[in-house]
C-alpha positions in Angstrom: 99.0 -48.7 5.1 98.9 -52.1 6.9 96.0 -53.4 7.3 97.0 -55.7 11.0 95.3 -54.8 13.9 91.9 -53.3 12.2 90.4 -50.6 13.4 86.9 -51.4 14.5 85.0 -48.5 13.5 84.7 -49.2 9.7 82.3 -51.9 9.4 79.1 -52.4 7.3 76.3 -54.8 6.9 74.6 -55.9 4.3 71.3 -57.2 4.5 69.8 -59.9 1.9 70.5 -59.9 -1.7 69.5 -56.6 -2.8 72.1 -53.8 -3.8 73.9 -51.6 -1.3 71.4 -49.7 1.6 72.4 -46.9 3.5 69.7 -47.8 5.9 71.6 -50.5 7.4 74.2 -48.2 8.6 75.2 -49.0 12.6 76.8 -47.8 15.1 77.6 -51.5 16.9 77.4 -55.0 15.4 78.0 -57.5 18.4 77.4 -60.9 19.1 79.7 -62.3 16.2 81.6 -66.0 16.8 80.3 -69.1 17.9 80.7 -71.0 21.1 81.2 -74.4 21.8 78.7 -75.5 24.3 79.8 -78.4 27.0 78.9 -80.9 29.1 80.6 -81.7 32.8 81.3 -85.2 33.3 82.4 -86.8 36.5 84.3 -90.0 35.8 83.1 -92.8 38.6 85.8 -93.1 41.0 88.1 -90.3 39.6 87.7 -87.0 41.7 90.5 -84.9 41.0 89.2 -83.5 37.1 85.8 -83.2 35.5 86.0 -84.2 31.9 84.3 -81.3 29.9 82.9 -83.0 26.6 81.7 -81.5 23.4 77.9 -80.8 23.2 77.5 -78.5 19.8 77.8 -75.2 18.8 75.5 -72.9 19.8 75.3 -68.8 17.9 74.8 -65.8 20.0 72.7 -63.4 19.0 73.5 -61.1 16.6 73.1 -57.2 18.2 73.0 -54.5 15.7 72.4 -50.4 16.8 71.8 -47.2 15.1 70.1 -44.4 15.2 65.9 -44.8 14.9 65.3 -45.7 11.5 62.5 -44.2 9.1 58.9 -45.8 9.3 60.1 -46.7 5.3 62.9 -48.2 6.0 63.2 -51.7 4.6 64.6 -52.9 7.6 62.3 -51.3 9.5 59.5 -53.0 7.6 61.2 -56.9 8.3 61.0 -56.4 11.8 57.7 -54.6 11.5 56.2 -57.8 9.7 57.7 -60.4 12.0 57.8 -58.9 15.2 54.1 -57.0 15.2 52.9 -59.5 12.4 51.4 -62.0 14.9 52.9 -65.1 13.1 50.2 -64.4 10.5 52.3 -64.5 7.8 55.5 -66.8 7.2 58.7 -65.2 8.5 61.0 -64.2 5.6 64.4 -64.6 7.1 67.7 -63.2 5.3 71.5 -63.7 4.9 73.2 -60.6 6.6 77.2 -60.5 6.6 79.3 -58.1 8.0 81.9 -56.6 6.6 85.2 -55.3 8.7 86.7 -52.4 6.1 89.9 -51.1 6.2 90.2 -47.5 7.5 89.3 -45.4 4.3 85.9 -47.6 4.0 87.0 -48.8 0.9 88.6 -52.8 1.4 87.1 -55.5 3.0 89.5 -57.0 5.6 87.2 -59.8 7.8 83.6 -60.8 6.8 81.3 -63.1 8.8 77.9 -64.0 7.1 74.7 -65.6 8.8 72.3 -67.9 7.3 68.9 -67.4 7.4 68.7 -64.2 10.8 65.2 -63.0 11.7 64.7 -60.8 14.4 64.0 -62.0 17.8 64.0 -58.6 19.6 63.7 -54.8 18.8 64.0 -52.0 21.4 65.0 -48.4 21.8 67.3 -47.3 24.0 65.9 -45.2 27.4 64.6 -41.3 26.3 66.6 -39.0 28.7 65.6 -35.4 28.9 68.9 -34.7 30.9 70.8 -36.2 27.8 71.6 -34.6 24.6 72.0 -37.6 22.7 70.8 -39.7 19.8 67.5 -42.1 19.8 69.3 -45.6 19.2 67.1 -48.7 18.3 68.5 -52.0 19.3 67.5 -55.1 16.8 68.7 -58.6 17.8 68.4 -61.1 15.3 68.8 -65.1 15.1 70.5 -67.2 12.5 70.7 -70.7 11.6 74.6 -70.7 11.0 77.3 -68.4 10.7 80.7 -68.4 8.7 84.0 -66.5 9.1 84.4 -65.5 5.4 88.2 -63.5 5.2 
């Protein structure tokens, strides 16, 4: 089985340090790859081009969705203590990669990891009585710095 293109819907993350957790099973990871950012430049007395120069790199967010989570979910309790924790306490970010598998679940193919993520945002998707679908809770998280492992 060859492993070019990868299917997209065998992916996990892994949160922090500690062992496997099947609560950070998602639906949806987005928001991986950097982007140059740029600056316009208009060269005195040249009008036909627009030099575009090199500002930095900046990191979108990174987007993860699942279902709603148990109130003693681990991740649950990180966005619990930063997001609702009033700044009372330090924030505790983590490392977080995820992990493109092959299509049995069993090989990593691509991995991407991000330094030190926090959440910045945590929302649940509209309740629609019309709808016979699943509760999904949005978390967005930042991170210092992100890598393309594989």
């Amino acid at each position: 089985m060859s492993d070019y293109p990868p299917v997209a819907f065998s992916f996990k993350v892994v949160i922090g340090v500690r062992g496997p957790d099947v609560d950070a099973a998602f639906q949806e990871a987005s928001g991986i790859g950097p982007q140059m950012e740029i600056e316009a430049y208009r060269e005195g007395g040249e009008n036909r081009f627009v030099h575009s120069l090199p500002k930095g790199v900046k990191h979108p967010t990174l987007t993860l969705k699942r279902g709603v989570a148990s109130k003693n979910s681990r991740l649950v309790q990180w966005c619990k203590s930063v997001l609702e924790g009033g700044l009372d306490e330090p924030i505790l970010p983590q490392d977080i990669q995820v992990q493109l598998l092959d299509e049995t679940g069993t090989d990593i193919l691509r991995e991407w990891s991000f330094q030190n993520a926090y959440p910045t945002h945590w929302t649940v998707d509209p309740f629609q009585a019309d709808k016979s679908a699943v509760a999904i809770e949005k978390i967005e998280l930042s991170y210092a710095a992100s890598t393309r492992k594989t």
